[in-house]
N, C-alpha and C positions, 0 to 999 in steps of 0.2 A: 138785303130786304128790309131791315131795320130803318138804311136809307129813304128807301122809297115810299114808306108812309110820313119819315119826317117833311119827305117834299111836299109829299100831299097835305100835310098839314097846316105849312107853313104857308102855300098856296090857297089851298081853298076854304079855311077857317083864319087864318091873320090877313090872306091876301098880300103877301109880300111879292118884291116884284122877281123873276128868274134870277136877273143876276144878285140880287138881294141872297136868294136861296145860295144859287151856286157856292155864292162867296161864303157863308155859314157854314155849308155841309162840305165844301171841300170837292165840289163835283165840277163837271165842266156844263157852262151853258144848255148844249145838245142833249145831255142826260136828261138835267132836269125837263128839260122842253118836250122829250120821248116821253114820260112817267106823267104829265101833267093830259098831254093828247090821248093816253091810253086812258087814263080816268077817264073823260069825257068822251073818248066813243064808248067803252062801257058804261057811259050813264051812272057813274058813282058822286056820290058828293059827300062833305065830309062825317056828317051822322051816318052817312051806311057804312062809310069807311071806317071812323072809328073804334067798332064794334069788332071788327075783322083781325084775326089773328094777321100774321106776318106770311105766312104760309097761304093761308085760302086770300089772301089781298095778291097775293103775285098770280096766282090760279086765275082769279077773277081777271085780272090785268092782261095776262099772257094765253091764258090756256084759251080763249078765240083764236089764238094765233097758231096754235100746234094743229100740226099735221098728219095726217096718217102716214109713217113711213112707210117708202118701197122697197127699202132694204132687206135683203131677206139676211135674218141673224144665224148666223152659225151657232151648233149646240158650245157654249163653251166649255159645259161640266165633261163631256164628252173629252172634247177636244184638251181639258187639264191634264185628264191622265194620259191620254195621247203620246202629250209632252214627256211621260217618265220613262218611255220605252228608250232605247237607248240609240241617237241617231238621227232620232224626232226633230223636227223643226218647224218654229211659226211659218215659214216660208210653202214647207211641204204642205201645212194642216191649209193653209188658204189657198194653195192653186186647187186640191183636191175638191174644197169644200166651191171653187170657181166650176170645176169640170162639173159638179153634182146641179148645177143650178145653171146651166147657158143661158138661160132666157132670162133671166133673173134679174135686178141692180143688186150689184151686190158692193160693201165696200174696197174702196182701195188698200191696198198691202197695208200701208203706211197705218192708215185708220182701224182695220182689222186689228194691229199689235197693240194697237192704242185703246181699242173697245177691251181687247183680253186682259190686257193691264187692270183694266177699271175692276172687270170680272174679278182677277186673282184676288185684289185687295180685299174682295169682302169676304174673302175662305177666312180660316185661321191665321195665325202666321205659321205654324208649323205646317200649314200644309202650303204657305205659299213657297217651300223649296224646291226645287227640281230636283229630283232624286233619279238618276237612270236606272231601267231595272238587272235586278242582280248584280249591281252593283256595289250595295253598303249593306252592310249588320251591324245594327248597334245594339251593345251588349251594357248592361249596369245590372244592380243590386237595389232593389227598392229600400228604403229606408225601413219600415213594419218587419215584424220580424213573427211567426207564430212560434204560440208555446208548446213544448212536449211535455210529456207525462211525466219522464226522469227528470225534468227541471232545466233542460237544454231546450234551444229555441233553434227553429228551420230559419237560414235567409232562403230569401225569395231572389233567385236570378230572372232577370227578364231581356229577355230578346224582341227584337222590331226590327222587321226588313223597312228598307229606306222608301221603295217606292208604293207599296199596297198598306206598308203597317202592319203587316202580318203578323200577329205577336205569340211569344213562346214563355213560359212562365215553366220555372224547376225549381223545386226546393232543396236546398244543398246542406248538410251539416255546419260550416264553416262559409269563409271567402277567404281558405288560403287558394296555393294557385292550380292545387289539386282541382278546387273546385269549381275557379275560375274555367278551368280548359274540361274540365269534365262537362260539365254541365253547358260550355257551349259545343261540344262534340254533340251531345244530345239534340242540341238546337238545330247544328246542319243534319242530322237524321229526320229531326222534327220536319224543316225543309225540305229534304231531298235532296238537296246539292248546297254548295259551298258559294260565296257571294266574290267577286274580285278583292272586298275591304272589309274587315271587322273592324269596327268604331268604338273600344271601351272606353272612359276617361283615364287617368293615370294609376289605379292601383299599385300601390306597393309591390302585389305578388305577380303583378304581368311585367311591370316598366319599370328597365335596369337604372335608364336615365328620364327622367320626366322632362328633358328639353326644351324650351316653347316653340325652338324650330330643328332640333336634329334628335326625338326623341326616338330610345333606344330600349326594344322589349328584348327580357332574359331570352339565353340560349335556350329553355325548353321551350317558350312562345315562341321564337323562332322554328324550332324542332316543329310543334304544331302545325304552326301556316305553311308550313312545304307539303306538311303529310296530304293536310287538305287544298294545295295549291290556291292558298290566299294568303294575305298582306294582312300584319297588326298596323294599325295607323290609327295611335290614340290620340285625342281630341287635345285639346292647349290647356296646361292646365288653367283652374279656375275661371272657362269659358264653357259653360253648359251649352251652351246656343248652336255650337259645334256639333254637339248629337242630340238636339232637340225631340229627333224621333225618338231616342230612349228616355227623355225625361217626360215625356208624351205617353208611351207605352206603361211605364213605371206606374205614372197618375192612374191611368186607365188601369192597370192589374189592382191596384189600390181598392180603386173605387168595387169594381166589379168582382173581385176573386176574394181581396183578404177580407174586404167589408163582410164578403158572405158566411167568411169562415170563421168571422169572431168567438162565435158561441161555439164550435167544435171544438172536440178535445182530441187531439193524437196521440200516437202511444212512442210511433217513430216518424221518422221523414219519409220512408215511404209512405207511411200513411195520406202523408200530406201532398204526396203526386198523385195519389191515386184519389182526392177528392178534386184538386184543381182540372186534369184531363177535362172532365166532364164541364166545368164552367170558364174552361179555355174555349170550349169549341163555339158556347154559345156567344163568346166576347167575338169571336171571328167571326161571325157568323151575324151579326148584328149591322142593321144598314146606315150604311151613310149617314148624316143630316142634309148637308148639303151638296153631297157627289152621289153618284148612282151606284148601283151595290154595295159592296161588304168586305170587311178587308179581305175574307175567305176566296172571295169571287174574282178581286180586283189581282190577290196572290196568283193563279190559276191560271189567270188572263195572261200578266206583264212580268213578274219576276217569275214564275217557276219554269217557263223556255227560257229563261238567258242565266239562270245559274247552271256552275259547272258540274258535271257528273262526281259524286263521292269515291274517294278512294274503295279498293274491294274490302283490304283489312282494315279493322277499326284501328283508332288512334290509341295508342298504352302510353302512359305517364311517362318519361325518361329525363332523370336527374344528369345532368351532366356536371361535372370537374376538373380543373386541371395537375396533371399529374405528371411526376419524371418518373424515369426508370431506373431502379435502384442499381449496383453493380451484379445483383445475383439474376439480373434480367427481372425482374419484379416489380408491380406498380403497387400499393397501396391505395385501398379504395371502402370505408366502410367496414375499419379494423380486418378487412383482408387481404389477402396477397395473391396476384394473379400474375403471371409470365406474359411476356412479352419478346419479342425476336432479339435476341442478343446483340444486332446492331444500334437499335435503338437505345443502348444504356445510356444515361444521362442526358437523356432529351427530353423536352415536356410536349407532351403527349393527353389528349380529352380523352376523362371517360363519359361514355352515355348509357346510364345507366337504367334500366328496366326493372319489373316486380321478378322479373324469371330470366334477364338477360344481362352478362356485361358486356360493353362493345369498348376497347380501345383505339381510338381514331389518331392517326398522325398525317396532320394537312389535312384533312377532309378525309383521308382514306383508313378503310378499317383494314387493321395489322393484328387485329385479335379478338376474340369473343370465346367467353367461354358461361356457363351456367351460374348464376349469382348464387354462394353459397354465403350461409348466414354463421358458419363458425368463425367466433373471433380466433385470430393470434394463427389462424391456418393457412395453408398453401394451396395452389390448385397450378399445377405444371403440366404444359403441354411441352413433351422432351423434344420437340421441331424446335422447338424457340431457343435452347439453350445451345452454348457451342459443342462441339463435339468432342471434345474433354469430360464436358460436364456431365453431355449424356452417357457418357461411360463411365462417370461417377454415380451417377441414377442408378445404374442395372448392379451396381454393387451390392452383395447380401448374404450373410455369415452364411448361407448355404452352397452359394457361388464359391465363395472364397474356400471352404471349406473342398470343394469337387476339384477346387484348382490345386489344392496342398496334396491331395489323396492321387493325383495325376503323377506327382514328384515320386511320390512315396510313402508309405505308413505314417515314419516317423513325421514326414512336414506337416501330414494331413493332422496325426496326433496334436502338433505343437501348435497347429492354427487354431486349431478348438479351444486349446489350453487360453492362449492369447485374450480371444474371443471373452471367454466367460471371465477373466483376471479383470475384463473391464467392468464398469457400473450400467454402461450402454455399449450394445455391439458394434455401433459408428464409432467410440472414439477407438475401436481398435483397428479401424480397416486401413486407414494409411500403415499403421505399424505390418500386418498383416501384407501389402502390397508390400512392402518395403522387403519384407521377407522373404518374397514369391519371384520379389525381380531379381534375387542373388543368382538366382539361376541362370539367368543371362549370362552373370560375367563368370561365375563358378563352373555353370554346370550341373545339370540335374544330380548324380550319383553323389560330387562333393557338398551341395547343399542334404542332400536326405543322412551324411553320413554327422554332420554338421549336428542337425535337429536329433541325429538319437542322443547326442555328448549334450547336446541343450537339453534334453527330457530327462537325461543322467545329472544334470547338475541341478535342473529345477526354477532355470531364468525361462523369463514371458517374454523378452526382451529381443525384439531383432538386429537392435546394435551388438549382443553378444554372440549371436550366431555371425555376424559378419567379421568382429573379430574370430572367431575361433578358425573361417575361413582365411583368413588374413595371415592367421599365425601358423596356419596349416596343422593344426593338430588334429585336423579331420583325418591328413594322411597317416598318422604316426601309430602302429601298428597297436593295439592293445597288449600289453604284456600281463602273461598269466602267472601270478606267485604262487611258489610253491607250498604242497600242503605244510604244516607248519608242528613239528614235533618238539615237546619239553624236554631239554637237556638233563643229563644226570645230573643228583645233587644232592647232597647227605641230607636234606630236609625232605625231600620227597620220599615218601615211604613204598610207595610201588604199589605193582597189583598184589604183589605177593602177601601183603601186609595182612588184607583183609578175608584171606584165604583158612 
């Protein structure tokens, strides 16, 4: 347009000749010669011209020439979010928007994607993406942080569905990854159902590996997206542009929620969910600029049918680790010790661990669970898991062993108690005590009990003594009884008479 008054000028106040013009401004003959004949059927000369912006000179020039189109225009705000359902196509949106109008001109395919393009361009850019519905969550942390009373500050989680904007704001004590997963668990309840993709950037406490092309989320984020049957698929790092919808939503909680909250004073974090609720709904609930409804209305509409239904049981935190099995059948896990199936000794073995549950996985599959106890330096045995040695080391217990002696006879039963208490702990005598119970086997009951009375007569705890005394057979060897025992005569002995 700047052109087109230089012609004019150069024309009808200097009078130069066309191609005088062309050659100066770089145009071709026909231009100039087009822009000279439209001055003059408008009746312009160059005092009226000179006064004239750039804009009302081309109006004045051309707008004789516009027409009234017969084109009938498709809605195109309509037809933008159309496009987010999931499926949508330019194609479909113009045959239908042809069947609604037969009689109509309406434009060609071709021209139609090309009018929509012009359209897109003048949204935002974040809303010129195609987002299908329920298909993406994009999950961040606003930068603002509010204060508490103790001196601790709430972060601000914020959630944005991909295709309505739908947005979810929770205040979390931290951003470790407790609170990452907690607070987007809240987010799919907030929803009603779970998206095909959650979109965070690279957090430390979500993503094991931040990779710009094979990025990899911890085994509890993993553990997550099965419970609620979706995908972590974090963004590149240091590419915001990737989840624009969350740095979109972020601005927007900023503006509308913490701005309001500045002058409140909290005591805890809950506090501070239960002021946002209320200025969450109205952020939803607020219209468009330049598309029709509200991200409330637009949620409603396009993503809340095509998210997938929520698990029945909520999602619980589970720490996972990797572990072997020690030789006593036992993993260590959280300074404790829990059993495992005795074939698995010396294999490594995941735990996953819960606030109330441990699970031991081998390959994927669970080979044990028992209740997470919180005593250090303790045991927790399930006697199935141990071999069958062992569990008949389990059932051992100075009362047992003691019913087992008292079976033999008196004396054995006497001597195992004896045994028993000679120790500092009842366990370090049980092998001793076995050792002594199995004599029986190669002896025989009568010559072990005959055994333990010569053992209680000598006053050994020792069951290597009783096997010798079996050995050497003095269990057989008859007791001999000495005779009563009289003072010989003797000139020193004065007798009874003496004191008579």
């Amino acid at each position: 347009m700047r052109q087109i008054k230089d012609v004019l000028r150069l024309k009808l106040e200097l009078h130069h000749s066309q191609r005088h013009i062309a050659a100066a401004l770089g145009l071709s003959k026909g231009v100039v010669a087009k822009y000279i004949k439209l001055a003059s059927d408008a009746g312009l000369y160059w005092p009226q011209i000179e006064p004239l912006s750039e804009t009302d000179l081309h109006h004045r020039l051309l707008g004789s020439l516009a027409r009234a189109s017969s084109f009938v225009a498709p809605d195109f705000a309509q037809m933008h979010q159309e496009l987010r359902r999931k499926g949508m196509t330019l194609m479909l949106l113009w045959q239908e928007h042809s069947e609604r109008h037969p009689d109509a001109t309406i434009h060609s395919y071709s021209q139609f994607c090309e009018n929509y393009r012009r359209y897109a361009k003048t949204l935002k850019r974040s809303m010129r993406q195609v987002h299908r519905a329920g298909e993406k969550l994009f999950i961040d942390y606003a930068g603002p942080t509010v204060a508490l009373a103790d001196g601790n500050r709430a972060h601000i989680f914020v959630a944005a569905m991909g295709a309505s904007g739908y947005t979810f704001a929770y205040a979390t004590p931290r951003e470790t990854m407790a609170d990452w997963l907690g607070a987007t668990a809240q987010a799919l309840r907030f929803y009603g159902g779970s998206p095909e993709l959650v979109v965070p950037d690279n957090p430390k406490a979500l993503i094991a590996n931040p990779d710009r092309y094979e990025p990899r989320a911890n085994d509890t984020v993993q553990e997550f997206a099965r419970h609620y049957n979706t995908s972590v698929l974090p963004a590149r790092p240091r590419r915001p542009q990737d989840k624009a919808k969350a740095e979109s939503a972020v601005q927007v909680v900023e503006r509308w929620i913490l701005m309001r909250l500045r002058h409140h004073r909290f005591e805890t974090v809950d506090d501070v969910n239960e002021a946002i609720v209320a200025l969450l709904q109205q952020l939803n609930n607020k219209p468009f600029q330049k598309l029709p409804g509200s991200r409330a209305s637009v949620f409603a509409q396009i993503d809340a049918p095509a998210l997938r239904a929520l698990p029945m049981q909520a999602w619980e935190l589970a720490e996972f680790k990797t572990v072997k099995a020690h030789i006593d059948s036992h993993i260590q896990f959280d300074e404790h010790y829990y059993s495992v199936p005795h074939p698995l000794i010396g294999q490594s073995m995941e735990v996953r661990a819960t606030q109330r549950c441990v699970e031991v996985l081998h390959r994927g599959q669970r080979v044990a669970s028992h209740a997470r106890s919180a005593h250090k330096g303790k045991f927790t045995t399930l006697p199935e898991h141990l071999p069958e040695a062992h569990r008949a080391h389990m059932q051992w217990s100075p009362e047992r062993l003691i019913h087992w002696g008292v079976d033999i006879g008196v004396a054995t039963g006497s001597l195992v108690k004896r045994m028993l208490a000679a120790r500092q702990h009842p366990e370090h005598a049980y092998r001793a005590c076995l050792a002594l119970l199995s004599l029986a086997k190669r002896f025989g009951k009568p010559r072990l009990e005959a055994a333990c009375v010569i053992a209680l007569e000598l006053g050994t705890t020792k069951a290597s003594h009783v096997r010798d005394i079996l050995a050497n057979g003095r269990d057989l060897v008859e007791p001999s009884t000495p005779a009563q025992w009289v003072s010989p005569a003797h000139a020193n002995v004065r007798g009874a008479a003496y004191y008579q």
